[in-house]
C-alpha positions in Angstrom: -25.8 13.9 9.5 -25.7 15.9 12.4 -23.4 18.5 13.4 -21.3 16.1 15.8 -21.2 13.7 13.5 -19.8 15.6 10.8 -17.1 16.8 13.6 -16.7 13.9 14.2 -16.2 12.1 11.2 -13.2 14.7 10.0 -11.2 14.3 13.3 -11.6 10.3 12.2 -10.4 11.2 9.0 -7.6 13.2 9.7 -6.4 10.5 12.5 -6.7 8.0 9.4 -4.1 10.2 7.6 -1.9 10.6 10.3 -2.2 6.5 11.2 -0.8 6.3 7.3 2.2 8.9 8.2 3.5 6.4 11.3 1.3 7.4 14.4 0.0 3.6 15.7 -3.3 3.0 16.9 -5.2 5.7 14.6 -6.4 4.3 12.5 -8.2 2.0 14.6 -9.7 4.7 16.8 -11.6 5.8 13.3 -12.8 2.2 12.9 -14.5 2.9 16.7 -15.3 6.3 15.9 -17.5 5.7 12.8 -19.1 2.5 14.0 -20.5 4.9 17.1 -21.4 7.9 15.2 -23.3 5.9 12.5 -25.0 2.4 12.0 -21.8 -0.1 12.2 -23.1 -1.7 9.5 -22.8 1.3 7.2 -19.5 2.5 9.1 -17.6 -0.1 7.0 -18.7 1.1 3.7 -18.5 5.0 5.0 -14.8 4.3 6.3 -13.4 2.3 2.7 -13.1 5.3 0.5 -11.8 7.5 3.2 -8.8 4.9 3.7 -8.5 4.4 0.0 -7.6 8.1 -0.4 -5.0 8.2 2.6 -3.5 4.8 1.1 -3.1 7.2 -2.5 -0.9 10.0 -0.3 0.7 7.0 1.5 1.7 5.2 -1.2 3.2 8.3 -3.3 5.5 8.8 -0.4 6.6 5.4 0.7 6.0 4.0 -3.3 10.2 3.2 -3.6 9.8 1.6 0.0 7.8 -1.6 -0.9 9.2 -5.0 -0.8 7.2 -6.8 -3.0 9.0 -10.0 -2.3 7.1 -10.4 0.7 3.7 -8.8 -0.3 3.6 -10.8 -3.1 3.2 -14.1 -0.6 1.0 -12.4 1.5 -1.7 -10.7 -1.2 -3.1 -14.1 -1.5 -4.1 -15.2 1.3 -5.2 -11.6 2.2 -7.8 -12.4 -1.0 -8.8 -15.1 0.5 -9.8 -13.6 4.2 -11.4 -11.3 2.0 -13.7 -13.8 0.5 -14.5 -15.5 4.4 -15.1 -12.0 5.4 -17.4 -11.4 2.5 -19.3 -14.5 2.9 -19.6 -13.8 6.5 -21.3 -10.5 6.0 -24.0 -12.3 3.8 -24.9 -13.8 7.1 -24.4 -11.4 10.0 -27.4 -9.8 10.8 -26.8 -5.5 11.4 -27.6 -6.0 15.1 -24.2 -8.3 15.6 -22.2 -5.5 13.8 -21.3 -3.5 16.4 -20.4 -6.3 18.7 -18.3 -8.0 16.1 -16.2 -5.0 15.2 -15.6 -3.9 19.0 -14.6 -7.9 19.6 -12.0 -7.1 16.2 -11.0 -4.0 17.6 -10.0 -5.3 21.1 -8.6 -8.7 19.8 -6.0 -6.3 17.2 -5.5 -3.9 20.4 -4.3 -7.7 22.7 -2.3 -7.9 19.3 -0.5 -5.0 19.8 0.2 -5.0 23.1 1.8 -8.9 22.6 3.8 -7.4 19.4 5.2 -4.6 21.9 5.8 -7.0 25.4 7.3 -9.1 22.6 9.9 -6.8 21.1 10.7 -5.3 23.8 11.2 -8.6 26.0 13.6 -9.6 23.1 16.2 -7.9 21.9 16.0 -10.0 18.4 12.5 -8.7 17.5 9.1 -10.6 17.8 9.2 -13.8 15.9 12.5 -13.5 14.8 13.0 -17.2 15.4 8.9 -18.3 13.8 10.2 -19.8 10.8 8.2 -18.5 7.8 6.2 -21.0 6.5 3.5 -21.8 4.6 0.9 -21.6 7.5 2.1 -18.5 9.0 1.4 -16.8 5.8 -1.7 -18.2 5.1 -2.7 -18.1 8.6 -1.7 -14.2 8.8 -2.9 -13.2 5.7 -6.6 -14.9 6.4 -6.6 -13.4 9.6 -6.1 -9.7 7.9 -8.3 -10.4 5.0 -11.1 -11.2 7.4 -10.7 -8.5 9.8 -10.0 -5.5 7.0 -13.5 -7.1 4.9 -15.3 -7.3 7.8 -14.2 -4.1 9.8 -11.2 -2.1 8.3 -9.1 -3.0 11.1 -6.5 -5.5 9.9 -3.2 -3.4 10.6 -1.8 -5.0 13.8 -2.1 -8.7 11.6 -0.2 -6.9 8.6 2.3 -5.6 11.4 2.8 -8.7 12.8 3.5 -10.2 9.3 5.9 -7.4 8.1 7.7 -7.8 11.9 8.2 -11.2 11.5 9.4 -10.9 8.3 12.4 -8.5 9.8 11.9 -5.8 7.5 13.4 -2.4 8.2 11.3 0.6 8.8 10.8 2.5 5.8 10.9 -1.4 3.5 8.2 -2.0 6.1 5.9 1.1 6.3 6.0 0.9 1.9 5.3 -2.6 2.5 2.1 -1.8 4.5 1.2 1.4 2.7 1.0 -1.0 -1.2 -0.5 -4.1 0.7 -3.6 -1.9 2.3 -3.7 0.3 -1.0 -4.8 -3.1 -3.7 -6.3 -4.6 -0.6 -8.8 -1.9 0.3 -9.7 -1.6 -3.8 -10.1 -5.0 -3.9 -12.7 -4.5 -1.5 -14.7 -2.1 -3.3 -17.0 -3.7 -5.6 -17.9 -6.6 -2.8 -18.7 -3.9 -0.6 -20.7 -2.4 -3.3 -22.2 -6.0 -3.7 -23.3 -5.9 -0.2 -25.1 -2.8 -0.4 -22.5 -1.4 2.1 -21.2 1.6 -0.4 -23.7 3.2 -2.8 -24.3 6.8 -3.4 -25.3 8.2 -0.5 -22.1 6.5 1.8 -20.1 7.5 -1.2 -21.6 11.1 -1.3 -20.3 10.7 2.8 -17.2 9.7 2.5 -16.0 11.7 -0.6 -16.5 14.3 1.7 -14.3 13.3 4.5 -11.6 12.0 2.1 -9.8 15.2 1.5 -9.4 15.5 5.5 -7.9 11.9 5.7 -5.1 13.2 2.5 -4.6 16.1 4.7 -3.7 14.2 7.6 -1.4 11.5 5.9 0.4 14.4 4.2 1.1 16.7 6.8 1.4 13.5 9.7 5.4 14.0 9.3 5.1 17.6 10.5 2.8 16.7 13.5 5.3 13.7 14.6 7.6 15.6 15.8 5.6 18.2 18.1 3.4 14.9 19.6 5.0 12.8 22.6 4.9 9.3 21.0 4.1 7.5 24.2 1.5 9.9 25.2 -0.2 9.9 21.5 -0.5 5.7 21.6 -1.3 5.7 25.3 -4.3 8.2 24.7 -5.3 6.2 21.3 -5.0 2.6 22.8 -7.0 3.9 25.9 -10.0 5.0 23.8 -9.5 1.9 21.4 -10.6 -0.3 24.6 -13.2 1.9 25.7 -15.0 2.1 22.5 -14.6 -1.8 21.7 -16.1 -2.7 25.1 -19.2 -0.5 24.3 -19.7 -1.4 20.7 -19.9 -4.9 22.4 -22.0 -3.6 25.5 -23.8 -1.5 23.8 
């Protein structure tokens, strides 16, 4: 790795940690990051453990928050957009990476954007009147499987979910912070499968991990000195530009 890279890959890091401690759209700017500074291909497996260890600092802080009700219905089906997005990878060839993951990124950013014209076009919430069904979990939780297997960027589906669901804030950010914790392990040893994470990704990502804990912990601290609006405006604004030229290239 170069010098830029390695810059690079700890400011990714450290906006993975502060995505876990409640600033939006982070963690998916470190989904675009890695898949520019490195093969996208390998960006998936580089990115996994990084998460895993922000989901440990997340989960010890939000781990009374969870409501398990609801994650228990939704685990499943997560499992099984795991296994399409594992399949899938069997089949896409490394040169459609890049353009797949910027097509994810830009369809979660539309995502947010409709969750946010949503809520604030009704004063009820988004969804608050989508009965919760069968399908809408299934349909939700495939969705999020799929796009965390495939490119670690599943947290505007889980959002959606956990919305919809009416769940307060802190039930919902423990919600999230358990459900991406046993998701992202369950990844692993497919990932491994895949040749995606082996020792020299590990030997990568091991050392970015400590920046990502570092950023989830101290992420409280640095929410109060950032202007919210500014912070997501910035981080939406580069999401976009670097999912167009992932699929540009």
């Amino acid at each position: 790795m170069t010098p830029e890279q390695w810059i690079l890959g700890i400011v990714g890091a450290l906006l993975i940690g502060l995505g876990k401690g409640g600033l939006p759209g982070a963690g998916n700017l470190t989904v675009a990051i890695y898949a520019l500074i490195f093969e996208a291909r390998a960006s998936v497996g580089i990115l996994l453990p990084v998460l895993i260890a922000a989901d440990v600092v997340a989960v010890l802080v939000y781990r009374r928050h969870a409501d398990w009700f609801y994650l228990v219905k939704l685990l499943p089906w997560m499992g099984a957009g795991i296994l399409v997005g594992y399949a899938s990878l069997w089949i896409i060839q490394s040169a459609a990476m890049a353009p797949l993951i910027g097509g994810i990124l830009l369809s979660m950013t539309a995502l947010h954007f409709l969750r946010v014209w949503h809520v604030r076009r009704y004063a009820d919430g988004i969804l608050a009147n989508v009965p919760q069904t069968l399908g809408f979990q299934a349909g939700t939780g495939i969705l999020g499987g799929f796009a965390t297997m495939v490119a670690n960027a599943a947290g505007p589906v889980a959002a959606l979910y956990l919305l919809a669901v009416g769940l307060p804030k802190m039930a919902f950010i423990g919600t999230a912070a358990w459900c991406f914790f046993i998701v992202n392990l369950v990844k692993v040893p497919f990932m491994m499968h895949l040749d995606m994470i082996h020792f020299e990704s590990a030997r990568i990502s091991l050392s970015l991990a400590p920046f990502a804990m570092l950023g989830a912990a101290i992420a409280p601290f640095i929410v109060r000195f950032i202007p919210q609006r500014l912070f997501e405006v910035l981080v939406w604004a580069f999401v976009i530009l670097a999912g167009a030229r992932l699929i540009l290239g």
